[in-house]
N, C-alpha and C positions, 0 to 999 in steps of 0.2 A: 466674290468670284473665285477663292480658294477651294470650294466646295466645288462648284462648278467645275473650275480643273481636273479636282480629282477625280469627280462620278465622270467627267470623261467626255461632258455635255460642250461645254466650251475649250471650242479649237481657233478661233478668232480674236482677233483686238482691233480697234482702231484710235487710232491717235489722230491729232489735230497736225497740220501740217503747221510750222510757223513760220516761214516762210514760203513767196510764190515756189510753186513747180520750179524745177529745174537748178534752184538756188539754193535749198536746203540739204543736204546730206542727205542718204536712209542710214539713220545711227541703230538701226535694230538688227543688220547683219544681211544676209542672202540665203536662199536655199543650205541646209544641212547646219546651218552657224547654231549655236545653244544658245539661250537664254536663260538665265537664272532668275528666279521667282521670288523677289521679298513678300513676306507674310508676317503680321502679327505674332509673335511668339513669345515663351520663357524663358528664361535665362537666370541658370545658379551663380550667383556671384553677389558683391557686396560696391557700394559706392565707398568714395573717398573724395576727397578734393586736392586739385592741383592746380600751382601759379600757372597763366597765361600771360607770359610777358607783352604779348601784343597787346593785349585788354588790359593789363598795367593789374589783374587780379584772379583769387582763386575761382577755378572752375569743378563744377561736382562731375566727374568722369565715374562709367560705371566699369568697373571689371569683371567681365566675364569669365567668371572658372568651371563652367559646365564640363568643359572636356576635360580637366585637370581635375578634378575632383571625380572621374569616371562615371558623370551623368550623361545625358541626349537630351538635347532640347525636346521643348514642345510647345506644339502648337494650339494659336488660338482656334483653329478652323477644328479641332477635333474635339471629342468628350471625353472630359479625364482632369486629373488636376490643373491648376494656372497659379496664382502667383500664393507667395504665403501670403496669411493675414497682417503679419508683422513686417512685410517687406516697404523698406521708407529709406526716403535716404537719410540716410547716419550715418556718417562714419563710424561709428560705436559699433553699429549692430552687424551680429552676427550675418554670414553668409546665408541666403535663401534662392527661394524664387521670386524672381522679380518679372512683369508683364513690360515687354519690349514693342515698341513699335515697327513695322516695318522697314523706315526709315534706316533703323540702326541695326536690321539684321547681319550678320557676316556672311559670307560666299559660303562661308564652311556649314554654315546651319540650314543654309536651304536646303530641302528636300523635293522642287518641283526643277524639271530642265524642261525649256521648250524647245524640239528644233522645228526651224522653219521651213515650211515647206513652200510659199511663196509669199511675196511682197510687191504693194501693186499703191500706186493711187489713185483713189476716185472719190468723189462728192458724198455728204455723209449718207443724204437723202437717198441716194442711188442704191441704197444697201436694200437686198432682196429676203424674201422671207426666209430662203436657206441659212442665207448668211446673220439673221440678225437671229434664225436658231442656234449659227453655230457661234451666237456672243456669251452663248451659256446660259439661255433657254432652254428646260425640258420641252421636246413637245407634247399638246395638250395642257400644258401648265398656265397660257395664257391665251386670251381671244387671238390678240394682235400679235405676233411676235415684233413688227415693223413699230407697231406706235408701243409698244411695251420698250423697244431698245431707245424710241426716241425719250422715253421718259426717263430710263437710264442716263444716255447723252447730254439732257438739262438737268437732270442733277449732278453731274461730272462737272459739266460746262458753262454752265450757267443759264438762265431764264433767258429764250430767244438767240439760242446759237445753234439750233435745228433749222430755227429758219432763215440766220446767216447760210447756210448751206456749204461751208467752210470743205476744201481737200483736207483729206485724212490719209494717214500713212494705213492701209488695209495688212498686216500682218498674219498668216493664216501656219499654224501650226501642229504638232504634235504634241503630248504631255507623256512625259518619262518622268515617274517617281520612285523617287529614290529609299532606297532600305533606310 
């Protein structure tokens, strides 16, 4: 969906409500709020290990020196280098690149902001062909846009949660990327 983002196809999200209407939060912000984007990416730095007194033992922590070292990340989504061939955790070995999961990106390494331009909920099913183009579907790329986004959905959500027909937080945005 990074690709997606960026040619500029996908201006929607939806998410699963987890709880009923009315009881849940919107944790995704309102009109104008940003959102930051984790992505797959690289990262120059070396591992090490360090005691975690709660777990009563050592834990392998990576450190990041990409900006200290006056590199920029990068990314999975693009073509160009990715991690070294020697990159492992060692303590021994010399600083690289290493392939980071999303997960553990920093605020400072993203390079995608969403703002939002509205937030709504409705039924997953109820999603229209504009909308399930604007999930980051090219058009003409597929028959269905509606039953292509549902194939997406079951594999996100698992096998038979299309036809749970579950509230979704509807998030609809803009993409600003960053130098």
């Amino acid at each position: 969906m990074v690709r997606a983002l960026l040619a500029g196809t996908k201006t929607q999200t939806r998410r699963a409500l987890r709880q009923p209407a009315g009881v849940e939060r919107n944790r995704f912000g309102g009109p104008g709020d940003l959102l930051w984007v984790r992505e797959t990416f690289f990262a120059f730095g070396r591992w090490t290990t360090r005691f975690n007194a709660v777990k009563q033992r050592d834990e392998w922590v990576f450190v990041d020196m990409t900006r200290a070292s006056g590199q920029v990340w990068r990314y999975a989504a693009d073509e160009g280098p990715g991690a070294d061939p020697q990159a492992r955790r060692d303590a021994s070995a010399a600083p690289c690149w290493h392939k980071r999961t999303a997960l553990f990106m920093p605020r400072a390494a993203s390079r995608i902001l969403l703002r939002i331009d509205e937030v709504r909920i409705e039924r997953v099913q109820e999603i229209s062909v504009a909308d399930a183009l604007a999930e980051g579907f090219a058009p003409g790329t597929v028959a269905d846009p509606v039953q292509a986004y549902r194939g997406v959905w079951e594999g996100i959500n698992g096998s038979g949660s299309w036809e749970a027909n579950p509230l979704v937080w509807v998030v609809a945005f803009n993409v600003q990327v960053c130098a």
